[in-house]
N, C-alpha and C positions, 0 to 999 in steps of 0.2 A: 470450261473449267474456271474461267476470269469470271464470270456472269454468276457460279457457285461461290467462289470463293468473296465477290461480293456481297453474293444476298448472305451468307455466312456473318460478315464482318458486321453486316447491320443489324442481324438482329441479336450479335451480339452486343451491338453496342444499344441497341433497344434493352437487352437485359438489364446495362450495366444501370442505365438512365432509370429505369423502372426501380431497383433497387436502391441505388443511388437519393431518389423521392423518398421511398418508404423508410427508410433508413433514419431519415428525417423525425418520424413520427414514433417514432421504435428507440430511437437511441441508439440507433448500430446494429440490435437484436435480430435477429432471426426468427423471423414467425413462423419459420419452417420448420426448424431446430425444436422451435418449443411444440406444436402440434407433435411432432413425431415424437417427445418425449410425454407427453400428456395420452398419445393414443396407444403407445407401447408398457403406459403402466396400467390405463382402464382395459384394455383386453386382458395382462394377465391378472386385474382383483375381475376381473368377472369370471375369468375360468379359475379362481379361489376361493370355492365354499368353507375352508377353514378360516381363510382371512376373512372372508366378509360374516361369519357367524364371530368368530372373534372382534369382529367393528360392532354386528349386534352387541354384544354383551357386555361391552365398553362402553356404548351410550346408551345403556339400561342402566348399568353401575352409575352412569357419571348423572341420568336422572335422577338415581334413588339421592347421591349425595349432594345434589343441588337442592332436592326437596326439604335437604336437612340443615344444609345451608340457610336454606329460607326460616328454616323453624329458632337455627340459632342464633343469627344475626339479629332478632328481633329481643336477645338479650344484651343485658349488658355487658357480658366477656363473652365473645365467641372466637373460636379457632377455625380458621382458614382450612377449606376441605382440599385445598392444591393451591401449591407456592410459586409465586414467580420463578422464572431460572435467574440466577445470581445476577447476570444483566441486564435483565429487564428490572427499569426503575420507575415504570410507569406508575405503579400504582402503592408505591413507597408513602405517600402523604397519609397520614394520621385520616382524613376525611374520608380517604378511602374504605376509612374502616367502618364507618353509619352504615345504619340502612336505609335508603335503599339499595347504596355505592357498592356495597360490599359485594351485594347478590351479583348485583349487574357483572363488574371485575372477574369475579367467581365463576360466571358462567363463563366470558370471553373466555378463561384459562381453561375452561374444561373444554371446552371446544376446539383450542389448540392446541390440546395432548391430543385429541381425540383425531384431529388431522393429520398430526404427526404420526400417529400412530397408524392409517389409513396409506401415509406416503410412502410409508418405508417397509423393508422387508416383505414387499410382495412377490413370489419366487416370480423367479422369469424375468424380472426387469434389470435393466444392465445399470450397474452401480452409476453411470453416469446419467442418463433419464430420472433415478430415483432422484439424485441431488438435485437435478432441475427442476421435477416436477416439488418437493418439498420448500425449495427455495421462491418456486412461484406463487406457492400455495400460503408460504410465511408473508408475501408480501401483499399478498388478498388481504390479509386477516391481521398486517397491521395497517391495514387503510381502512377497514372496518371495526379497531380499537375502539373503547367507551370513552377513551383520551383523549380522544381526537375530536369529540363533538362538545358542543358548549350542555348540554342538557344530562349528557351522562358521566360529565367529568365535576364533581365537587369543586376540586381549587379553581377551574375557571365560574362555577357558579358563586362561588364565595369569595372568589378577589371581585368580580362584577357590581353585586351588592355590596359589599364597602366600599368601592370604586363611587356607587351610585350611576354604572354603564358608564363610564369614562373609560376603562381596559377595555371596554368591546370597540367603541370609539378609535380610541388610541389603534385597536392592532387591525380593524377595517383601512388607515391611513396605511398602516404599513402594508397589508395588502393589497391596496390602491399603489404606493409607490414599488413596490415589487415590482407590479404587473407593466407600471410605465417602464422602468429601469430597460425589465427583460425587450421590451419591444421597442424601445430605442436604444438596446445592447450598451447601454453605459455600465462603469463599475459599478460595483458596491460600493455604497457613502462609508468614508471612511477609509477607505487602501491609501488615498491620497496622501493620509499620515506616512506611511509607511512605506518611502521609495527609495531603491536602490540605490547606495551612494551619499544617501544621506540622513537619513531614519534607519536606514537595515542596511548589512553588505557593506561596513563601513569599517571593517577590521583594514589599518592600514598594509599596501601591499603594490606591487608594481605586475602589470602583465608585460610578463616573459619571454611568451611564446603565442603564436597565432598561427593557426591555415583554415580552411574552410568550415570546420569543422568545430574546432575546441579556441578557447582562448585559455594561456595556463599562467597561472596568477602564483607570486611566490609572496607569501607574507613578511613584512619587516619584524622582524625579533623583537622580543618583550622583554627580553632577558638578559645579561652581560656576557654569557656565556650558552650555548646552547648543546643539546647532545648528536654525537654525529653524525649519525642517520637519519636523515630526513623523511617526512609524513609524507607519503602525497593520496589525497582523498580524490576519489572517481563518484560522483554523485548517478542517480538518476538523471537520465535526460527527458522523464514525462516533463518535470515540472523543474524550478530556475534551484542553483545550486546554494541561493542563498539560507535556505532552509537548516544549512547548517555553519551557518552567518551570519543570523538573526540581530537580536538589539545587544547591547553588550552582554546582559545580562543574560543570555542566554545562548551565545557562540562559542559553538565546541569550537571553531577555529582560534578566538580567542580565551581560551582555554586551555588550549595544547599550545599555545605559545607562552603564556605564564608561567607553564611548567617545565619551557624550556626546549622546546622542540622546533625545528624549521618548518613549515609546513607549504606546502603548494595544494592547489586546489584546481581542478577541472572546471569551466564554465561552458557547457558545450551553448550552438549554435542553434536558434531556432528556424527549425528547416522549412520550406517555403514549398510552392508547386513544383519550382525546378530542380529539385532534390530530390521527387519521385527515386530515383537510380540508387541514391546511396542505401547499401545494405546494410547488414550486423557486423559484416568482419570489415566495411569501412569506418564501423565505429570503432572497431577492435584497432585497427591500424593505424589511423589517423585519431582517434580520441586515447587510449588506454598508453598503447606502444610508443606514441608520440610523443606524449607525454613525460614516459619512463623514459624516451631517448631524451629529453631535456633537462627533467633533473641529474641524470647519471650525469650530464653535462655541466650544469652546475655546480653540482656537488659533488665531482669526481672522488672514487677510491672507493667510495660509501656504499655500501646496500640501502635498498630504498623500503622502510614500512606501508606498505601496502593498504590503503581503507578503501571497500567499496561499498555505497551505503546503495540498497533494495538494486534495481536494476543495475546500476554499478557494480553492485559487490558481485552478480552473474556475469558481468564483461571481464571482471577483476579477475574472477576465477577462471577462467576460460586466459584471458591470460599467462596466469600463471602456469597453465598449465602448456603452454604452447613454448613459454618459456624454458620451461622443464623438458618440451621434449629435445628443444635445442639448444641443452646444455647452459642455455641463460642463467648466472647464479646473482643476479643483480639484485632482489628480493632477498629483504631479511626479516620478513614476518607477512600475513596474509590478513585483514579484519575485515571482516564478512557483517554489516549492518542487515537486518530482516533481509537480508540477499539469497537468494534460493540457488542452489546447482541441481538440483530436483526435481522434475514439473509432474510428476507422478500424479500428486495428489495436492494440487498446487493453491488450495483454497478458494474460496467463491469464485474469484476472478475467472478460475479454468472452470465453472459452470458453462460456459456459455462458449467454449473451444470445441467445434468441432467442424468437422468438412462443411455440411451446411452452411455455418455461422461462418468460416473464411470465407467461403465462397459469397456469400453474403455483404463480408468485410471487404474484398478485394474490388467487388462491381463498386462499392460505395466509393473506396479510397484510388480506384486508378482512374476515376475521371477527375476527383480534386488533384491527388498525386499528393495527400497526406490525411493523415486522422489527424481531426482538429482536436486542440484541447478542449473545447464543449463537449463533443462526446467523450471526450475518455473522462470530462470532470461529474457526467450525466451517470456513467457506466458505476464510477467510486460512490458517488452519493447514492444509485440502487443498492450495491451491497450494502451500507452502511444505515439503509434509510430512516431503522428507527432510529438512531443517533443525530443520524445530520441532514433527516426531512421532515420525519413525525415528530420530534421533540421539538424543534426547530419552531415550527409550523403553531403547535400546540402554546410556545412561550411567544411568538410571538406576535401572532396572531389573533388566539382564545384570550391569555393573558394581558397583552400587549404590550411586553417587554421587549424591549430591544437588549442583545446583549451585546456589550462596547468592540468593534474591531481591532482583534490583536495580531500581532507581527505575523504571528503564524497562518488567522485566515486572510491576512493580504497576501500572502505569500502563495498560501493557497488557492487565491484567486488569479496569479500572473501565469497563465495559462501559455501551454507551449503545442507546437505540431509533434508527430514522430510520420518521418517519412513512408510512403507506400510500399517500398520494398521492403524496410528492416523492420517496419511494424508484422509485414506479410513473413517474412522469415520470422521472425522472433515466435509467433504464434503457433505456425506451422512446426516449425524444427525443432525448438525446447517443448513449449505447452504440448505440442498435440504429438509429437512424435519422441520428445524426451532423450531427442541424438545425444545432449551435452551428457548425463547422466550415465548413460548407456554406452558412450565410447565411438559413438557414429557421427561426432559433428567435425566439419572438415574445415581445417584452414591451410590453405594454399595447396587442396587437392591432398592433403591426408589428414588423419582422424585425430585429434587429440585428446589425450585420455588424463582425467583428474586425479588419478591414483597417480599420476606421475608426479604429482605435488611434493617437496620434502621441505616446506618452509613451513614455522610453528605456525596457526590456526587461531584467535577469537574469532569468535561465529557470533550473534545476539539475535533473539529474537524477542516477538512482544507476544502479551499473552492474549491479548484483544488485536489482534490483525488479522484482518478478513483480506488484505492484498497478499501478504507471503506467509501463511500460519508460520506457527513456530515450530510444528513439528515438519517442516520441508523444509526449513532451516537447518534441523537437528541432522537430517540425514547427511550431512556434510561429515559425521563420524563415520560411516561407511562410503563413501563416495572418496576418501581420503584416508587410509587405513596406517599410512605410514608417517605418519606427522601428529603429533602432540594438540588437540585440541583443549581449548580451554572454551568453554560454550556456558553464554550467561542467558539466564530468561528473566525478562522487567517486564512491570506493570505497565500497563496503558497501552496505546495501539500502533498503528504504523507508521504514524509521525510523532505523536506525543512523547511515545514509549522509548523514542529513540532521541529527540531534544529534551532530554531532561537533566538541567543543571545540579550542581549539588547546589544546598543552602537555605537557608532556615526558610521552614513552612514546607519544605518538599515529603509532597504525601505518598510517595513511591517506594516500589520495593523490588526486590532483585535473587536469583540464586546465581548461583555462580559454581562451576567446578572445575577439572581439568581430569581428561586420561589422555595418560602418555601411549603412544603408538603401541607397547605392548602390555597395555591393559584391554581386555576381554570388554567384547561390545555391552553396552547398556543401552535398553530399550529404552526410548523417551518417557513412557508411563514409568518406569522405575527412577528414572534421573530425576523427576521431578518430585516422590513420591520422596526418595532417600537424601535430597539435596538441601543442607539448611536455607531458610530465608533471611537475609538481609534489609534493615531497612534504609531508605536512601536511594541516591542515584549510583547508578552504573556506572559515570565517569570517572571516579575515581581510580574502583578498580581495575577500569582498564588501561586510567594511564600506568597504573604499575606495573600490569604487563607489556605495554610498549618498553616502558621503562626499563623494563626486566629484560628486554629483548634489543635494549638500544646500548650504542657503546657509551664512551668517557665524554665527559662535558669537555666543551674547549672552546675556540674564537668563532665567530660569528661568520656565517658564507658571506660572499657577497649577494647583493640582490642585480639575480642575471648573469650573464659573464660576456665575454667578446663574441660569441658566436650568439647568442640570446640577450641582446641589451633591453634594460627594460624597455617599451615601450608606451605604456603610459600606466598613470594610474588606475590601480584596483576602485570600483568594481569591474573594471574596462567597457568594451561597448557590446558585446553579446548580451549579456543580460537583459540589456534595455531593450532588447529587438521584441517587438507582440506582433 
């Protein structure tokens, strides 16, 4: 039995090692996950003579209309026989529109209807296969872009020639220095601007509170008087909390103290090999609960406004509701940043969630004892790739533009761990099994439920967020049935859309609504549809519903008290741990 349970352990630790490698070359993926989603839609388009006579008949239409294409581009006004979708901005340039550019363009698009069309709605295949296999197939076909090559793309043909080959020149060097960077893992030129404490994260503030886990940072007043409910903000722990700290001009933290508010803010700890152990509810207890046990302490009497911003705002709520079941009434509002309680349908991200791909994940991450931020920063840039790899690539490479490093991609770049346990729960229990949603997720051996929430709601989401859609945002109005939401949708993505200051030049925009608990559910396609738009940033109006939700102005807390004396200056030393 010793001699089995041996040879057992070894090869499973052979597995772990083997994957562990390939994980390497994959980015974290699952080559299994995707085979079996790739072999589960080609068997059923081949037992579908309706679908594949309907793929004939689509690329006979999409030939007749490229042939006419070709007849009309060779006029002076021709009309485009298929549009880019509203986000694609590849082929937005005026040159685009000659010929030969035109045709070439034209047929890439027809070719990606014509795949799209191929990936999806094949009966038989299971709604999750179809997204992978469509998502695999989107990211073939933009690495195969006319955009992407110097010979099919016009604006790098014709910045080149006026250049006189100096842009090709130029973006070969940044290519050359890429390639040194990545293989002797230095930053990115440029972050060096931008360091915590003293370029960024520089909103004055004292830390509070510390244990292994969180350091909790209470900001000094801007104001002579402030209102009495204090802020406290629970960030993400993928990535450093200064995100919403940035330069001045752009710190919601200093922002909600201009306008008079106390604020504390969460810095969690970047967790190491010997953190492997810590779970989701030691984030819950030692990050969220710790924290709320420290300003109740600070600023006794008070109820506390609640902010969770993406992964935060799900620990947040999960709080609040554990809160709720034990009678906790210390919460006087709840604001849910792109923060999901939903993992239904959880966007790109939960492409790539399933038994396979943990099992995949967990051989990779329980012999380091964490997912590094490389892969998770590798995993964000696949979803987003024509944003933040083909266009990227394309400027600065083809063109050989560099574009100057701002606060945001340094910030971007201070990469963090999430330990092997609470990464392996978080995946398992919300994304693939959706306990929080559902009523099944356990803190201290029983289940707590989000309809037990009775504290008023802002939710935000963004309309370009490929990490938390906005419509798994939205379900926070049925997950929470007895509480007043006010639920805003803004332009831009999952960080942009959510750092957006007011103030002149701001090209954003926002809707905004509220139902009260007994107003009659609205579908997300109708709230969006009947909801007026706004132009501007979002900040404003949500400080009014803090505002709205805070009590009377008065004297200034201290910073800290006898039991929590400050400790040292904001940004303290968590932040700075890589």
């Amino acid at each position: 039995m010793s001699d089995s349970k041996t040879s057992t352990n070894i090869a499973r630790n052979l597995d772990r090692a083997a994957h562990s490698h390939m994980a390497r070359f994959t980015s974290g993926m699952s080559p299994v996950s995707m085979v079996g989603a790739f072999t589960d839609w080609w068997i059923h388009l081949a037992m579908s003579p309706g679908k594949r006579l309907e793929l004939a008949t689509k690329a006979a239409d999409h030939w007749m209309q490229l042939n006419q294409q070709a007849l009309n581009c060779m006029q002076i006004q021709s009309e485009p026989c298929v549009e880019p979708l509203p986000q694609d901005r590849r082929f937005r340039a005026e040159s685009w529109q000659q010929w030969p550019y035109a045709l070439i363009y034209q047929s890439f698009l027809l070719n990606q209807e014509w795949w799209q069309c191929a990936t999806t709605n094949v009966a038989g295949v299971t709604e999750h296969h179809e997204n992978q296999v469509t998502f695999a197939v989107r990211q073939i076909l933009d690495v195969l872009s006319p955009s992407n090559f110097l010979l099919t793309n016009p604006e790098v043909l014709h910045t080149a020639i006026k250049s006189g080959g100096a842009s090709l020149m130029q973006g070969t060097r940044h290519r050359v220095e890429d390639a040194v960077r990545l293989l002797t893992q230095q930053p990115l030129p440029g972050t060096e601007k931008f360091r915590p404490g003293h370029e960024v994260a520089i909103t004055p503030g004292k830390v509070v509170f510390r244990n292994d886990l969180i350091e909790l940072i209470q900001y000094t007043p801007q104001t002579a008087t402030v209102f009495a409910e204090p802020v406290l903000v629970v960030p993400s722990w993928i990535l450093k909390y200064y995100i919403l700290d940035l330069s001045p001009h752009n710190s919601m933290v200093k922002y909600l103290l201009e306008k008079g508010h106390t604020v504390f803010m969460v810095s969690w700890r970047n967790p190491n090999a010997s953190d492997r152990d810590l779970g989701l509810n030691d984030y819950l207890k030692k990050g969220v609960m710790a924290a709320i046990d420290t300003v109740a302490q600070i600023v006794p009497q008070q109820k506390i406004q609640a902010v969770g911003y993406c992964l935060g705002g799900t620990l947040m709520g999960m709080a609040a509701a554990l809160m709720a079941r034990s009678k906790d009434d210390r919460l006087k509002s709840l604001t849910l940043l792109a923060g999901a309680l939903d993992f239904t349908k959880p966007g790109e991200l939960g492409l790539f969630i399933d038994e396979s791909q943990l099992a995949f994940l967990d051989s990779m991450m329980s012999k380091q004892g964490y997912l590094d931020g490389k892969q998770m920063s590798n995993t964000f840039t696949l979803l987003g790739s024509r944003d933040l790899l083909w266009s990227r690539r394309e400027r600065e490479y083809l063109l050989g533009e560099r574009q100057p490093v701002s606060d945001l991609t340094a910030w971007s770049s201070d990469l963090t761990r999430m330990p092997y346990r609470q990464h392996s729960e978080y995946l398992r229990d919300l994304y693939l099994k959706n306990d929080l949603a559902e009523g099944r997720y356990e803190v201290d051996g029983k289940p707590i439920a989000l309809s037990d929430i009775r504290v008023p709601i802002f939710a935000l989401g963004t309309q370009r967020d490929t990490v938390t859609p906005w419509l798994a945002v939205y379900k926070v109005h049925q997950l929470t049935p007895n509480v007043d939401i006010t639920f805003c949708l803004t332009t831009g993505g999952h960080n942009v859309g959510v750092v957006n200051p007011p103030g002149p030049g701001v090209k954003r925009g926002f809707q905004l609504r509220t139902l009260v608990s007994a107003d009659a559910f609205v579908d997300p396609e109708t709230w969006a549809a009947t909801t007026p738009s706004q132009d501007g940033s979002w900040w404003p109006a949500w400080e009014d519903w803090l505002r709205l939700h805070a009590g009377k102005r008065g004297e200034l807390p201290p910073l800290g008290s006898k039991v929590h004396p400050p400790l040292e200056d904001a940004p303290g030393r968590y932040v700075l741990i890589h």
